[in-house]
C-alpha positions in Angstrom: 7.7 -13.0 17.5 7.7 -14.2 14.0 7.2 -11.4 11.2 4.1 -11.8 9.3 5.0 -11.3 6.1 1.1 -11.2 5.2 0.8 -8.1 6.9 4.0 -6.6 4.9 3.0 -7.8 1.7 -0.5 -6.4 1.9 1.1 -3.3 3.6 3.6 -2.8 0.1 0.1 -3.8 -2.2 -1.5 -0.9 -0.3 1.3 1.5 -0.3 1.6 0.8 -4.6 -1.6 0.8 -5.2 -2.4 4.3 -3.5 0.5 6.3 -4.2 0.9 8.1 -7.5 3.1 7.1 -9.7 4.6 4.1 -7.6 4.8 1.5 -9.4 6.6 -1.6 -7.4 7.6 -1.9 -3.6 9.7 -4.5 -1.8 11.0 -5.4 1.8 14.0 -7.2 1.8 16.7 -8.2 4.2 20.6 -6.5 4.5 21.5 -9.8 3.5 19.3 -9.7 -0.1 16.4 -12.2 0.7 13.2 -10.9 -0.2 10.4 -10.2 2.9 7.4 -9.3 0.8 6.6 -7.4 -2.4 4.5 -6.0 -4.8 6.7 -5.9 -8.1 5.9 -5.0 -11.9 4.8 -8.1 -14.1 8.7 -9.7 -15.5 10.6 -8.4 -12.1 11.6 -11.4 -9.9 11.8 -10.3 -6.5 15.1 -12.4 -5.6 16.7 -10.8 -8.1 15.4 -7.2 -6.8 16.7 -8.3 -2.8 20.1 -8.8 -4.1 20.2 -6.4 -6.1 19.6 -3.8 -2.9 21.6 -5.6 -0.9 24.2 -4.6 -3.4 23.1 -1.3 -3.2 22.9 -0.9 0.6 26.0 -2.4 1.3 27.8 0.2 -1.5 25.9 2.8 0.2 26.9 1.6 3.8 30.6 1.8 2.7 30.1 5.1 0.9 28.8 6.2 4.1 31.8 5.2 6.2 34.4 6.5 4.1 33.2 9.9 3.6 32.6 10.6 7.3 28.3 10.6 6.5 27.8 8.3 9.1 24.8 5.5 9.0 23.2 5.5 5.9 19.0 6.3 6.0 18.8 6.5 2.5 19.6 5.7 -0.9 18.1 7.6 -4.1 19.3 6.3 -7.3 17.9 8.7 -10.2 17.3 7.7 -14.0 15.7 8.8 -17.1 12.5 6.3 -16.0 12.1 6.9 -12.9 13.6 6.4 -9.1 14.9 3.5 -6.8 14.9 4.6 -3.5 16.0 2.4 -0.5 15.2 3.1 3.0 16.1 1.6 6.1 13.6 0.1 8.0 15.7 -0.7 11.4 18.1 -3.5 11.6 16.3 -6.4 9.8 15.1 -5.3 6.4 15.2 -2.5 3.8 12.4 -0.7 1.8 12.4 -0.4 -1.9 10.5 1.3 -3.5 10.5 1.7 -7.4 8.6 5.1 -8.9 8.2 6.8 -12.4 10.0 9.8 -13.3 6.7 11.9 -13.0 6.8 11.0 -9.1 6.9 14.6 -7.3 9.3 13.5 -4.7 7.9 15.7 -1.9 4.6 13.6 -1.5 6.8 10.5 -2.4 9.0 11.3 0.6 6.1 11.6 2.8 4.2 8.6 1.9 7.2 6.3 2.5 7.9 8.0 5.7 4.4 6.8 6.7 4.5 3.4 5.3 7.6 2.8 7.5 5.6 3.3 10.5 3.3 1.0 9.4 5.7 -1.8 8.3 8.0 -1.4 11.2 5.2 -2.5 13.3 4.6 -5.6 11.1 8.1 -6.4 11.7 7.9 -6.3 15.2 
């Protein structure tokens, strides 16, 4: 079954539009080729997918060599705000970019829901 990357993209639009203090949302492949997104105006969403694929495959090897195990998720923190990658089984990777006035807690929860809801549109 093909994935409908309609669904996804209108899935991340939701998911940014409704959460406070989201402000982009990608799905993007291991490999760093973009799925679907909702991005900030000036972020190109090719550049985004590699730059997570970067990212995963850092943490991946992070994971492996200090005996963590599979990696379910990445939290980079800076002075504007969050990057947090999740896994979203095998095939593609959820990015979500949020401003530093995110309280993490609801964040956490909101993305946890989204992946049910994009996991399906992947399947």
């Amino acid at each position: 079954m093909a994935i409908n990357s309609e669904k996804l993209g209108y899935i991340l639009g939701n998911f940014v539009s409704t959460t406070s203090d989201v402000q982009g949302a990608a799905m993007v492949t291991p490999d760093g080729l973009p799925l679907a997104s909702s991005l900030p105006g000036g972020m190109d969403d090719e550049r985004v997918s590699a730059m997570s694929a970067a990212m995963l495959s850092l943490g991946d090897r992070i994971g492996r060599e200090l005996a963590r195990g599979d990696i379910d998720r990445i939290y980079v923190e800076g002075v504007e705000g969050f990057s947090i990658l999740t896994s979203c089984g095998e095939d593609a990777v959820f990015l979500v970019l949020a401003g530093k006035a995110a309280k993490q807690g609801v964040l956490m929860l909101e993305i946890k829901r989204t992946l049910g809801e994009l996991k399906s549109a992947l399947m």
